[in-house]
N, C-alpha and C positions, 0 to 999 in steps of 0.2 A: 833604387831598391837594394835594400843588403838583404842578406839571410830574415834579419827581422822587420822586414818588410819598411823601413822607415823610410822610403824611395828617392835616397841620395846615394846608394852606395852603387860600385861597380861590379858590373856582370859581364865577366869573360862567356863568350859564347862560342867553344870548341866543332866546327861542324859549319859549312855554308850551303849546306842543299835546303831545300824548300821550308822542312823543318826548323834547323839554324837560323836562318834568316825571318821566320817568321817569330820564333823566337824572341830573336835583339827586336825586331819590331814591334812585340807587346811589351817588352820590359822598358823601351823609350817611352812609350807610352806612360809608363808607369813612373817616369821620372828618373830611372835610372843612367849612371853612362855605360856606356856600351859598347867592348870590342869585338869583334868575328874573328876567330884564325882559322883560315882554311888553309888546308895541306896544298889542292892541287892548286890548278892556274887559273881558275874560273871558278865562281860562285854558281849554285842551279843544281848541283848534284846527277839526279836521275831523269831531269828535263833540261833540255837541248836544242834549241831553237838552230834550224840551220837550213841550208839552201841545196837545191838540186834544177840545176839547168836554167838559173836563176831564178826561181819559184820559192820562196822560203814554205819551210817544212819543221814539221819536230823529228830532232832524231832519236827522242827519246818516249817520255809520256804524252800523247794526244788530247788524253779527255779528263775533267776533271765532272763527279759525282756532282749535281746540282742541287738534290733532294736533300743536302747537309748544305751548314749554313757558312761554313769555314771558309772552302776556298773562294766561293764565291764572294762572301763579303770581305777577305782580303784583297781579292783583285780589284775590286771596286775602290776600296780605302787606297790604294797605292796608284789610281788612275784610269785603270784597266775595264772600268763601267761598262763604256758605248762598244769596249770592242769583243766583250763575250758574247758569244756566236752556239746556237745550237749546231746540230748536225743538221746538213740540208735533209740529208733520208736518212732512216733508224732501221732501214730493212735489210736483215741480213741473212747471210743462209749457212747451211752447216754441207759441209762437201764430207758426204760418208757412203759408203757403199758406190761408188764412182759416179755421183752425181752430185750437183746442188741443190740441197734442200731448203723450204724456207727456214727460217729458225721459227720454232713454237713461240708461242704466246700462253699465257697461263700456267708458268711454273715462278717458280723460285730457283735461283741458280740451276737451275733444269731440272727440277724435282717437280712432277705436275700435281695439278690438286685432280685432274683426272685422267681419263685413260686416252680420251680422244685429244686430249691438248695435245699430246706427242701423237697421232697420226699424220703417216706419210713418212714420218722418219725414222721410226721402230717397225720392226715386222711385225706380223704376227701375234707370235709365239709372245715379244718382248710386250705388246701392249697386255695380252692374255695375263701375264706377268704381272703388271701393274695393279689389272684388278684385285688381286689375291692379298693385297695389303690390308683389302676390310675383314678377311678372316684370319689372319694370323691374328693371335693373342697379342697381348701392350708387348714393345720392347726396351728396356731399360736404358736408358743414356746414360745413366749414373754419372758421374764428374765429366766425362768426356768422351768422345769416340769418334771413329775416324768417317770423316763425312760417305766415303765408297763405302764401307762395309757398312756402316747401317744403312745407307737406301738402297744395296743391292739384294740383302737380307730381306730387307719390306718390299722393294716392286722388282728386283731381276738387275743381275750384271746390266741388261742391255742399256737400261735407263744412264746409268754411272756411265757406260763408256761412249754411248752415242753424243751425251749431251753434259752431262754434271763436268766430265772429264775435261772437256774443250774448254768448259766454262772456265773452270774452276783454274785450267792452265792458263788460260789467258789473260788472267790476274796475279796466279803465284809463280807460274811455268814450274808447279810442281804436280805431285800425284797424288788424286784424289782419294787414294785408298789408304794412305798416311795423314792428307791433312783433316785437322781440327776441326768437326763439324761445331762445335764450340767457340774457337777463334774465328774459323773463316766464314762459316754461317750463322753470326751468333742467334737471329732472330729466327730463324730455325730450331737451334737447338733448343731455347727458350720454351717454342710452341710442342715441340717434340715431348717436354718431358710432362706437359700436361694436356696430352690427345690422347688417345689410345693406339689412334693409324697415322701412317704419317700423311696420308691421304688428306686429314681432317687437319693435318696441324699445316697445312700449305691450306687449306682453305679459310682457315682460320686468321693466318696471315694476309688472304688477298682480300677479306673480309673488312680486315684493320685497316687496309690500304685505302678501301673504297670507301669506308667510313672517315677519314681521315681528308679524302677530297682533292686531294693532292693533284694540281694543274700545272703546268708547263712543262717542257724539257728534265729527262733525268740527268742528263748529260749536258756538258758545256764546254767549249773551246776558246780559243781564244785566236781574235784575226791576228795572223804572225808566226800563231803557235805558242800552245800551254809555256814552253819554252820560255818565252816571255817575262811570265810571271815572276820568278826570282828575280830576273835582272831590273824589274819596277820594284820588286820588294827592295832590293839592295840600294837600288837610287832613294828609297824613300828613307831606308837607314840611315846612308850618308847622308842628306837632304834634314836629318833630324839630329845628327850630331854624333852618330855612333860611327864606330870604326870599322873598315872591313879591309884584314890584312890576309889577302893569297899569297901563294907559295909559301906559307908558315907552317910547318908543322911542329905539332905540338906530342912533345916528347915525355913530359914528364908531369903530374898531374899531382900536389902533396897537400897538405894541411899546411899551412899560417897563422899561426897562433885562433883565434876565430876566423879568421878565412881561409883563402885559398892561395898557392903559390904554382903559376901556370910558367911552362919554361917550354921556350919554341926558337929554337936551336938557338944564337946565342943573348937572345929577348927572353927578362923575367918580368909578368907580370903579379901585381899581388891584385887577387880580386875577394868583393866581397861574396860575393856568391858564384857556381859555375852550372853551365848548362852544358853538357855531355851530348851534340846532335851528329853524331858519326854513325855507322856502321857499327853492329856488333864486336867484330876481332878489333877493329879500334878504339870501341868503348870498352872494350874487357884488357885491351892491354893498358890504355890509361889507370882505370881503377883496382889494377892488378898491386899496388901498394896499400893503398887507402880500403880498399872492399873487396880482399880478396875473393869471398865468396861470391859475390856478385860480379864480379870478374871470371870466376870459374863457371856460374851459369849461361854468362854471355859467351863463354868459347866453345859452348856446346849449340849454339844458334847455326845452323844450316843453311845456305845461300844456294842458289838456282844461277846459275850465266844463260845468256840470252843474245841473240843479233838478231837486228834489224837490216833488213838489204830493201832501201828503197831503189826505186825505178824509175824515171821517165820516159815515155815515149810520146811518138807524134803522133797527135790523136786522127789522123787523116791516117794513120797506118795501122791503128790499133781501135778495139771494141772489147768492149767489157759489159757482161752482165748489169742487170740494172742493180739499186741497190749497194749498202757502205762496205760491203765484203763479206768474210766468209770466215769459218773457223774450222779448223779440220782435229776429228777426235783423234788421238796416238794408234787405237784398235784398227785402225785405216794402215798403217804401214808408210804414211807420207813422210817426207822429212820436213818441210813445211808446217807449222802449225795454226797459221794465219794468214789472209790477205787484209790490206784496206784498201779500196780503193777511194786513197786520199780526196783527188781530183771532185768526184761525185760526192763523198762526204761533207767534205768541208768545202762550202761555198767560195770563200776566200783564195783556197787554193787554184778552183776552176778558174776564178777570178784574174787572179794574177797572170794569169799564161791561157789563155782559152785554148790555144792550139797544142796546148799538151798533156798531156793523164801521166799522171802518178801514182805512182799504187806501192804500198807498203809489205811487205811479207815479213816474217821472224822465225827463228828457226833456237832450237834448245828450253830443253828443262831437265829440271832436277835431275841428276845422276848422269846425263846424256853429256858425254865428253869428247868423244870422236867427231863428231859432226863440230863443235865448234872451234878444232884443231885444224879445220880446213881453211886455207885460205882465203882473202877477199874473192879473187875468180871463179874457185872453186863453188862458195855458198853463192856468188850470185847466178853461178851455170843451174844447181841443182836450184835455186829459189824459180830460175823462167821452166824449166821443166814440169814443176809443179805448177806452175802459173797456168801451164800450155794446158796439159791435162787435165785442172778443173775448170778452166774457161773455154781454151781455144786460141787464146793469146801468143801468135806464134812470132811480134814483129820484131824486128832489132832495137832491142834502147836506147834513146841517145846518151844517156849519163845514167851512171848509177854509184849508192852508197851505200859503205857495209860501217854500222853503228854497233862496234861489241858492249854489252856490258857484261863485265867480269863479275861475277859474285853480287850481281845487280837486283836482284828479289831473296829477302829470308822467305825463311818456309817456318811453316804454323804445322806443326806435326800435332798428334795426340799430345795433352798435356801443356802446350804452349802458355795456356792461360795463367797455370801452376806455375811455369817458370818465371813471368811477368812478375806476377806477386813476390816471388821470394826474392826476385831483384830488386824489386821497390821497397822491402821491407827491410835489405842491406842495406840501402840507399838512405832512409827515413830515421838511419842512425847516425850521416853526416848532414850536420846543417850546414846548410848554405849549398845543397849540391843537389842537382835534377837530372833525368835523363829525356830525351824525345830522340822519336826518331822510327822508320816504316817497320824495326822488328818490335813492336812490343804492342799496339793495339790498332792495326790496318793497315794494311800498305797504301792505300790509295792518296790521293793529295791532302781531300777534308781529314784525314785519318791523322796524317804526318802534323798538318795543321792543328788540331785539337790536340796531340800529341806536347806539341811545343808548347799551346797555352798553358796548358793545366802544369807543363813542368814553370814555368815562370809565376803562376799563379803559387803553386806550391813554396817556391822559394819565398813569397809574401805570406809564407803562412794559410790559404785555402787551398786544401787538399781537395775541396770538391770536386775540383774538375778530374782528378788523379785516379778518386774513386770511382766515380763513375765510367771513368773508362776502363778500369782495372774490370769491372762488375759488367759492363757493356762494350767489348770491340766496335769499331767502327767497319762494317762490313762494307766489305770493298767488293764493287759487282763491276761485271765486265762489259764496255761501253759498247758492243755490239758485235764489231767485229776486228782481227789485230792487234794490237797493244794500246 
């Protein structure tokens, strides 16, 4: 595939996380050759496949959205069929007000279509609250706004920080009174601007769902861990003739007469087209020659850091609620924002070690920087503190792991969608050039995935897939409980 799609030319594919790699695997497809330069030492990005007390674990993403068609039918295309695995239980609770609650049923990233779906974990007052949205007058969405302010305007703060807040962190690990009810709930937004309540436009959407019929698993894992997945993409890349060179990084990003000229320290490639699957600050410093503006949009992109502290313990010395875990809202004061308890989740896990439970916690979002300045000891001290207080969980661990990820989640503020576009619109003035990748339309995996197609499709000339997601995010929802 070159620029004009005539499927012999070469495509440098800058970037080896999920996207990257999914990437070079549709462009082989398409006939193209194929190289990957990845900066670090390992291909997989934001997923981590790794071990605790000899039990493999993810240290990174757990779940992949099932209800899209991406990740799933890639892991299947690359092998990974017989080993996607549901969650053994979907039951989880929300630890607010110094208890475990269940989690509700019948909302929308915690938006209910009525008042009793959030009973038992709203007061009062906050339910009282909720009703009041069938009399307020329509509220305007206009181009965009920020998912906390408009649903706390229609049913009450309480709703946004008991339940939207946790949610909504546990996808972006950012604040819901900033982010994008547009970006991060696009099917919401959509219903919102033609309801009058928002009452009606969450009902409207579970309407569409049940009419739609939709059966199986939202969620999907993979025996091994989601982890996994790149490392069978990347076998299937080599396995198909494409190149995958780590520790390369790529320095300098120009035009070539009709192509491209990729320089990774002292390797020049000339390719016919490039696909850009990095991180924001690294795709804005690439294209900081070639598109400046679109380099300067990309350095105003905001990132969230994040740890994971998994745990093992001897399940003859420890007990754990029933159910996949727990998510704790910020208005709580915990430092903790999450448990999973792995073990009970994921079959596989129990599997492997009967005699041990694992459980996952995570700690940081957006803006929160002191707490991830503490060392490994210190977050796993505070991670069993919080563990002890919403469970009871007082035992000694045998092993444990602290997984940081630096600058690991962009954030979808107001206005994100805007940004998206006028980068794609820089972008659509060099041929031969694409970008993908979790900041521009979902973070979640099918997100990054469809992200990757539509840029390699576009380098063949179909913009449709580009369109459609520029016009529709892929909303990424949170897989129960944890990360």
């Amino acid at each position: 595939m070159s620029a004009r799609g005539t499927g012999t030319g070469h495509v440098v594919v800058i970037g080896a996380g999920v996207a990257g790699l999914a990437a070079a695997h549709r462009a082989l497809a398409r006939g193209a050759r194929v190289t990957v330069l990845e900066a670090t030492d390992r291909v997989g990005g934001k997923l981590l496949p790794g071990e605790i007390a000899g039990v493999r674990v993810d240290l990174g993403a757990e779940s992949m959205l099932a209800r899209r068609p991406e990740a799933v039918g890639l892991a299947r295309e690359v092998g990974l069929g017989d080993r996607l695995q549901p969650p053994a239980t979907a039951t989880a609770s929300i630890w607010t007000r110094d208890a475990l609650r269940p989690m509700p049923k019948g909302h929308v990233m915690g938006v209910p279509g009525t008042a009793e779906a959030l009973s038992g974990l709203l007061t009062a007052d906050g339910l009282a609250r909720i009703e009041r949205d069938a009399e307020l007058p329509p509220t305007e969405v206009g181009d965009d706004v920020a998912v906390g302010e408009y649903v706390a305007a229609r049913m009450g703060r309480e709703v946004v920080d008991r339940l939207v807040e946790p949610l909504l962190g546990g996808v972006y690990a950012g604040d819901a009174y900033r982010l994008s009810l547009r970006s991060a709930v696009p099917q919401l937004y959509q219903a919102a601007r033609t309801h009058d309540t928002l009452t009606a436009a969450v009902r409207a959407l579970q309407a569409k769902a049940a009419e739609a019929g939709q059966t199986g698993p939202v969620f999907l894992g993979v025996e091994g861990g989601v982890g996994t997945l790149p490392l069978a993409v990347a076998d299937s890349v080599r396995a198909r003739g494409g190149e995958i060179l780590t520790r390369t990084p790529v320095s300098e990003l120009r035009r070539d007469g009709t192509g491209w000229r990729v320089t990774a320290g002292d390797r020049v490639l000339r390719a016919d087209a490039v696909v850009v699957a990095v991180p924001a600050p690294a795709a804005s410093a690439l294209l900081r020659a070639e598109a400046p503006a679109a380099a300067a949009e990309l350095a105003a992109v905001e990132y969230a850091s994040m740890a994971l502290i998994t745990l093992a313990y001897r399940r003859a010395d420890a007990a754990l609620p029933e159910g996949s875990g727990f998510l704790v809202p910020p208005v709580d004061g915990r430092t903790i924002k999450a448990a999973t308890f792995a073990s009970q989740k994921w079959g596989w896990i129990g599997g492997e070690d009967p005699d041990l439970l694992v459980v996952r916690t995570s700690v940081g979002r957006h803006g929160e920087t002191e707490i991830l300045q503490r060392d490994d000891a210190e977050l796993t001290r505070v991670a069993r503190h919080d563990l002890r207080a919403a469970t009871g969980l007082d035992a000694e661990p045998v092993a444990t792991r602290v997984t940081r990820w630096t600058d690991g989640l962009p954030q979808y503020p107001v206005g994100h969608h805007a940004r998206v576009a006028r980068v794609r619109e820089h972008i659509a003035k060099l041929p031969g050039l694409a970008l993908c990748g979790a900041q521009y339309d979902g973070v979640g995996i099918p997100a990054c995935i469809a992200s990757a197609h539509a840029a390699v499709d576009q380098l063949g000339g179909d913009l449709a897939g580009v369109r459609e997601l520029t016009a529709n995010p892929v909303q990424s929802l949170h897989g129960g409980a944890g990360e």
